[in-house]
N, C-alpha and C positions, 0 to 999 in steps of 0.2 A: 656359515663361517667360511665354508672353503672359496664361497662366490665372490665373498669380499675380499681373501686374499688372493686371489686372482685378477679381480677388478683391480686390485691397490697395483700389484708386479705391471697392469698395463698402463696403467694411469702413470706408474715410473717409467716405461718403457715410450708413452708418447713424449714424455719430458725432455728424457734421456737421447733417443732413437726413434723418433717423431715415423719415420718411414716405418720400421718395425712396429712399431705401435698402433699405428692406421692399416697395417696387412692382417695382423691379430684380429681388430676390432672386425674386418670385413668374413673372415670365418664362421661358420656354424659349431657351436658350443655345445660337451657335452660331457658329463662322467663316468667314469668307467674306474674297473679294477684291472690297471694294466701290468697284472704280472712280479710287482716291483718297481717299476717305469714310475716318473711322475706324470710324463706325456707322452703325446703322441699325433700326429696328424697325420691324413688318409684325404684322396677325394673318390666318394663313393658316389657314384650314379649321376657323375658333373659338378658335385658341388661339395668341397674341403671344408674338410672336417679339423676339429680340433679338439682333442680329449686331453682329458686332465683326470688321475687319479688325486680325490683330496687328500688321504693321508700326506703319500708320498711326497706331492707341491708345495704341502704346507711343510713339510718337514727341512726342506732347502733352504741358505739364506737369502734374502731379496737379489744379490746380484747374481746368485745362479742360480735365481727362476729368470731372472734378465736374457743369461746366458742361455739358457736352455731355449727361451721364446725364440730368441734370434736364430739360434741352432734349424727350431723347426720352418722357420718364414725360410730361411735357406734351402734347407729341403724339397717346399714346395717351387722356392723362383727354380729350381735346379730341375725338376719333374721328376726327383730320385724312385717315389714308389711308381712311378709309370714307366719306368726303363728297366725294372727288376725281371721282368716278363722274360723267365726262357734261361734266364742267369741262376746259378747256384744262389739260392736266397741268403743267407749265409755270408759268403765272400763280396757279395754285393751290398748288404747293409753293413759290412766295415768300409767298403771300401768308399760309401758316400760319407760316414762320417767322419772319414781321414780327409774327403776331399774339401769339407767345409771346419773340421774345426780350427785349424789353425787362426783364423782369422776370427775368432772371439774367444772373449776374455772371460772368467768368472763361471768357464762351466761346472756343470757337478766334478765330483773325485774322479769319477768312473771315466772319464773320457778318454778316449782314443786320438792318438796323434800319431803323423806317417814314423817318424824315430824310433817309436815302438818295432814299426815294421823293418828299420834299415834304411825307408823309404825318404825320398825328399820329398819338401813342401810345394806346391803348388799346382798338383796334377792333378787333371781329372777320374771322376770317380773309374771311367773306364779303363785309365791308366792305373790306377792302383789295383784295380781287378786283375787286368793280364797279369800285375805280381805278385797277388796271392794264389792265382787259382795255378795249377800245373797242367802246361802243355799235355795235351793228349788226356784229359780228367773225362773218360768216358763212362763215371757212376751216374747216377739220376740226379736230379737237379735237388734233392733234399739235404744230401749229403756230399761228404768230400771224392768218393770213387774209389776208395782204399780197400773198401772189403773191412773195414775196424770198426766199429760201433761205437768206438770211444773218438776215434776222430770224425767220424760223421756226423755229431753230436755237432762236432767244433766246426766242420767245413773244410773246405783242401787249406784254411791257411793253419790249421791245429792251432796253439795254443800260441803262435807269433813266435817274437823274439826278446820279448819283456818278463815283465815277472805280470803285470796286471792280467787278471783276466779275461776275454773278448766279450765282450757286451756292448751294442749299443748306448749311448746317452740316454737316448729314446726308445718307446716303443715302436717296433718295427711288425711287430706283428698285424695289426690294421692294415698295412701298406696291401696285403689280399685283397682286401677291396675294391682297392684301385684298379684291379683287372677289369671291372666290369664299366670302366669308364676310356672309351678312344684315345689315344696318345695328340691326336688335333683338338679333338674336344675340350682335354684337359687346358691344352696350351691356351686354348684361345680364354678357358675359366681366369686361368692367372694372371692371362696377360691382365683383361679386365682388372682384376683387384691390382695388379700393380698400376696402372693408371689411375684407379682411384685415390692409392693409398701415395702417390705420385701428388697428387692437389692437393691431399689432406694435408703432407706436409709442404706444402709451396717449391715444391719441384724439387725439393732437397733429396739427390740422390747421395746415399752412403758410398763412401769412396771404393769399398770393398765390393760393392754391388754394381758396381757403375759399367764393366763389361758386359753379364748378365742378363741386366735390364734393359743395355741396349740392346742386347742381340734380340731379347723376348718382343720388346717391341716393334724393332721392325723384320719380323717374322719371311720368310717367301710367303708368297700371297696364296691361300688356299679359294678353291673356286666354293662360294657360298654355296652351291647346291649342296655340299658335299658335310660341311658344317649343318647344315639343317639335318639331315640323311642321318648323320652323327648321334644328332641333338635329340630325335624321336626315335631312333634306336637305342639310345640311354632309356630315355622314358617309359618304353616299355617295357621294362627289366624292374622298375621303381614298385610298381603294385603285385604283390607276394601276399600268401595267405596260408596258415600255419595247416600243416597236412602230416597227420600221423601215419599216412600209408605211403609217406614218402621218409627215408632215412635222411637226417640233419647231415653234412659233409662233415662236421668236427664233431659230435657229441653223438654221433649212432645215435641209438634207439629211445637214449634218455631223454632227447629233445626231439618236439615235432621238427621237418624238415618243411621246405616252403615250397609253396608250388606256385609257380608266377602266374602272374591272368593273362590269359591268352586275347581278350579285345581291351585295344587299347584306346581309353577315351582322352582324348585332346582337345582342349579347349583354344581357339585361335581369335587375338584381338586384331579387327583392323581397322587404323584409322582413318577416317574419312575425312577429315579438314583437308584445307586446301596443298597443306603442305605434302601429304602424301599421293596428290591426287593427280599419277603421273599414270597411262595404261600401260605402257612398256612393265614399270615396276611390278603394278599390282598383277597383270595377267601371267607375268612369271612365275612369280610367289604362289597364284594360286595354280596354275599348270605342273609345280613340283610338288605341292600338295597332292593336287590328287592324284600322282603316281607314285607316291608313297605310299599312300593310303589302299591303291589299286591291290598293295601287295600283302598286303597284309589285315585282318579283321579288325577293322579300328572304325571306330564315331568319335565324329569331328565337327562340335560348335562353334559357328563361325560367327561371333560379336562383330558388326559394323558401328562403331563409335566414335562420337568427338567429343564433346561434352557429358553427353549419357548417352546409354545403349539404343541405338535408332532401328535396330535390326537383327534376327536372328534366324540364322540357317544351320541345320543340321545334316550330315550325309555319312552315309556308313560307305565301305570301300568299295561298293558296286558303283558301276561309271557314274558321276553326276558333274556338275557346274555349279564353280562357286559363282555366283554373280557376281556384278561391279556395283557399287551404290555410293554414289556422290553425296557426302552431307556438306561440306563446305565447315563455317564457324572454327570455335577455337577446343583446345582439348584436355580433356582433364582423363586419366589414365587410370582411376581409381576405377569406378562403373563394374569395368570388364574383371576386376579380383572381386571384387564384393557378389557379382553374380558368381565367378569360378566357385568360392567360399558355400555359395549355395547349393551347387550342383549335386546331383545324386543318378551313378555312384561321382564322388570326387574325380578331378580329370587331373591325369597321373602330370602333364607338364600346360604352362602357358605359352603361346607363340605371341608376339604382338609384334606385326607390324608400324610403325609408327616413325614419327621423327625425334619423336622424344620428348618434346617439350610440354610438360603439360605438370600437374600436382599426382602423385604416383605413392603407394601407399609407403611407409618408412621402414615396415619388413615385410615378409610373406614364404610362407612356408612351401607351397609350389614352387617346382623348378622350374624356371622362366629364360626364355630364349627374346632377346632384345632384336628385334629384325630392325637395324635403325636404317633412313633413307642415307645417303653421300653425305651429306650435311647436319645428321641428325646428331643427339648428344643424349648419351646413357642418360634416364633421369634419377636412377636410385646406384648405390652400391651394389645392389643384390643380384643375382642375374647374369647371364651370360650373352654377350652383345657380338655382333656381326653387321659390319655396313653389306648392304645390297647392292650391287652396280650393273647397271645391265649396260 
C-alpha cells in the first residue's frame, strides 16, 4: 500500500514539477521507521538514498508529501548532509531547513521558517548557522556548550523565538551516513542525477533552482585521478560483515557491530571498440589503476569488451600490467554486469571505461563509476560519470 502511495505523490510530482519528479525517480528507495519523520534522504557510500516511513507518508495530504519530496531533492542539490561534518549537528539541520523552505509551498505543519528565528529569507544555510550557533560555543559538537542537558538536547539555538518546537521537516538523522561518502564525490553523484533529471524534463529548470543548478553544473574542474582515488575509496567501505566481537557504534552490545573487509575486489569494464581506442587514454586509466591497487589489498578483473567479453585478466595489488587489447566492432555494455552479477565473492564497485554508447542494463545494484571518453554520453541514469581528458 505504502509503495503505491508513493508512486502516486511522484507520478503528481512529474506532473506538477516534472524536474522534482525525475531527481525522485533517479534515487535508491527504501523504508524505514524514522523516528516520527515521514522522510528522509542520505548519500551513503556515493549513492542517495531516499527513505520513506509508511505510516508517517501515508498519513500527510497529497500536497505535503509534494512539499516534503521537493523539501528533500533540495537538500540533496544543496549537499546539506555533506557540509554537516565538524558543525554542531543540531544548529546545522535548522539552519538548512530555514535555508530551503521558504521557497515551497504545502509543507507538513512542522516546518521551520527563518521569522521563527527573527531571521530574514534568503540566506545560506551557513549564514543562518553563524545566527544560531554563539560565538565562542566551545562544547562538543553534540550539543549547545552551555553545560545544561536540557539545552543540549536543543542545540546553542534552544528553543528559538516561536512558540513551534525545533524539529526538522525531515529526517536528519541518516545524514551520518553521508560521512563515509567524499564531499567531490558526492558532488559529482548529483551533478549526474541533476543532468539526467535535466532531459527527463526537456531542460525545464525550476526558477527557484536555476542559480543552484547552475553553479553544480559548471563545477571547477576536479583532476579525474582524484575522482577515481575517491570512487574506490568509497568502495571499499561498501563490503561489511556483522561481528559480535566488535561493539555496534549506536546499539552497544544489543547489535552485532560490522567489521569491513579488508581486500577489496573490483571489477573493471573496458571497452575495446574503436571509439575508445586511443593509448594516451587507456595507458593512463590503467597506470592509475595499478597504483591504487599497489596500496592497498585489492583483486581486480579486468573485462576487455565490445559486444561480449573478448577477454579477462585478473591482478591482486603486487606490481603487474594491465594489457592493451584492441577489439574494434560496436558495444553493448550489458556482458561486463551479467559477468559482475556472477562473480564470487561479489565485486564491492564497477569501473567501466567506455564511450558510452551502447544497450546498458535499466538498473543494477553495484556501485558503478562511468569513466566516459571527451565525447562520451552516460548510457543509463544510475551511476556515477567523469569524462577522462588527458
Amino acid at each position: 500500500m505504502t509503495g503505491s502511495v508513493l508512486e502516486n505523490a511522484v507520478v503528481r510530482l512529474l506532473r506538477e514539477r516534472p524536474f522534482y519528479g525525475h531527481f525522485i525517480l533517479n534515487l535508491r528507495r527504501e523504508q524505514h521507521s524514522l523516528g516520527g519523520k515521514a522522510a528522509g534522504i542520505t548519500v551513503r557510500d556515493g549513492i542517495p538514498f531516499l527513505a520513506v516511513d509508511p505510516v508517517c507518508f501515508t498519513a500527510l495530504q497529497p500536497p505535503q508529501q509534494r512539499g516534503l519530496l521537493e523539501h528533500l531533492v533540495k537538500h540533496l542539490l544543496h549537499l546539506h548532509p555533506l557540509r554537516r561534518k565538524g558543525r554542531n549537528q543540531h544548529d546545522w539541520d535548522i539552519s538548512c531547513d530555514l535555508a530551503i523552505n521558504p521557497g515551497i509551498s504545502d509543507l507538513p505543519d512542522d516546518a521551520l521558517f527563518p521569522d521563527f528565528y527573527g531571521a530574514k529569507e534568503g540566506l545560506a544555510a551557513e549564514e543562518y548557522y553563524e545566527q544560531l550557533v554563539p560565538p565562542f560555543d566551545t562544547g562538543n559538537l553534540d550539543g549547545s556548550g552551555y553545560g545544561d542537558a536540557e539545552n543540549a538536547e536543543r542545540g546553542a539555538a534552544g528553543e528559538g523565538r516561536g512558540t513551534q518546537s525545533e524539529h526538522t521537516v525531515d529526517s536528519h538523522a541518516l545524514w551520518e551516513d553521508a560521512d563515509s561518502t567524499p564531499l567531490a564525490l558526492a558532488e559529482e553523484t548529483i551533478r549526474a542525477i541533476t543532468r539526467d533529471s535535466l532531459r527527463g524534463s526537456d531542460g525545464e529548470t525550476p526558477g527557484e533552482l536555476r542559480a543552484v543548478i547552475d553553479a553544480l553544473l559548471r563545477p571547477t574542474p576536479l583532476p579525474w585521478r582524484q575522482i577515481l582515488r575517491q570512487f574506490i575509496a568509497t568502495a571499499g567501505r561498501i563490503g561489511r560483515r556483522s561481528s559480535w566481537m566488535r561493539e555496534h557504534r549506536r546499539f552497544s552490545h544489543t547489535t552485532p557491530g560490522v567489521r569491513k573487509r579488508r581486500r577489496l575486489n573490483l571489477l573493471v569494464g573496458i571497452d575495446v571498440s574503436d571509439s575508445t581506442n586511443t593509448v594516451d587514454l587507456r595507458e593512463a586509466f590503467a597506470r592509475e589503476l595499478l597504483q591504487i591497487a599497489a596500496g592497498r589489498d585489492a583483486v581486480i578483473t579486468v573485462l576487455y569488451a565490445n559486444s561480449r567479453v573478448q577477454k579477462i585478466a585478473s591482478f591482486k595489488s603486487s606490481p603487474a600490467v594491465i594489457e592493451r587489447y584492441d577489439g574494434g566492432g560496436f558495444t553493448d555494455l550489458r556482458p561486463v554486469f551479467e559477468y559482475a552479477k556472477a562473480m564470487h565473492p561479489l565485486p564491492a564497485a564497477v569501473i567501466y571505461l567506455t564511450d558510452g554508447i551502447g544497450p546498458a542494463p535499466e538498473q543494477m545494484e553495484f556501485p558503478t563509476l562511468w569513466v566516459l571518453t571527451a565525447e562520451g554520453e552516460k548510457p543509463v541514469p544510475w551511476g556515477i560519470e567523469f569524462r577522462m581528458e588527458i
